[in-house]
N, C-alpha and C positions, 0 to 999 in steps of 0.2 A: 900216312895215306899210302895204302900199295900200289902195286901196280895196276890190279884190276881191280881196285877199291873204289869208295865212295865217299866223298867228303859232308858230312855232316853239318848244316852252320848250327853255330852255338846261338843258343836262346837264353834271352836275358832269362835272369833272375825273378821268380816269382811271374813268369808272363806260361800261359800253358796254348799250346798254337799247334792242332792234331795236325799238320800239312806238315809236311818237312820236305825240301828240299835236297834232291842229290845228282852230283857230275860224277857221270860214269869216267872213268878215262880209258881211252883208246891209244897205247901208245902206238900201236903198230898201223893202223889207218891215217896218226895223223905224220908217219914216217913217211910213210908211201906217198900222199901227198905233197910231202915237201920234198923226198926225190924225185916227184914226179914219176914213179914206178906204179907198176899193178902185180897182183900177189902172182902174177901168171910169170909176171918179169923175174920173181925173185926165185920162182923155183924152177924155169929153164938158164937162168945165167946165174955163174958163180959172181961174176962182178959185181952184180948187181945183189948176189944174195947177200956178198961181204961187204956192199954201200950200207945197206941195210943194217944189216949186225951191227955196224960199228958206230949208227947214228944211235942204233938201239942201248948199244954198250955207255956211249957218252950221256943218254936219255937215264938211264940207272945211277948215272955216277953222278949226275947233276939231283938227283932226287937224294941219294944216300947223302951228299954234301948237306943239302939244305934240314936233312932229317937230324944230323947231327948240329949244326949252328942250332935248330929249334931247341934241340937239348940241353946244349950246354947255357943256352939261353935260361933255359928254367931250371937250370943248376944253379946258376949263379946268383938269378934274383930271388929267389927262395931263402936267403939267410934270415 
């Protein structure tokens, strides 16, 4: 899943369902909101531009983490 991707749900086997379902992700609105900044805050202050950055940077790292457990996941039970 990227960053500005869309998660697919998987449909069973043999079922055919034209609707499909998709979460946009937003990482950057839902930063703001949990700093409680607005985009106006992050680009008249640096403070606040580097709070940002760095929830963003941990927001990345927290995704590449889990992208590789998925992997080695289906690395491993695949024998």
């Amino acid at each position: 899943m990227g960053l500005f991707g869309s998660f697919r749900k998987p449909m069973p086997s043999g079922v055919y369902d034209p609707v499909e379902s998709t979460v946009v992700q937003r990482p950057l609105r839902r930063m703001l909101a949990f700093t409680g900044r607005s985009i106006d805050d992050v680009v008249n202050s640096p403070i606040a531009k580097r709070e940002v950055l760095g929830y963003y940077k941990l927001h990345k790292q927290i995704i590449r983490v889990g992208e590789v457990r998925d992997l080695e996941w289906q690395w491993n039970s695949v024998k």
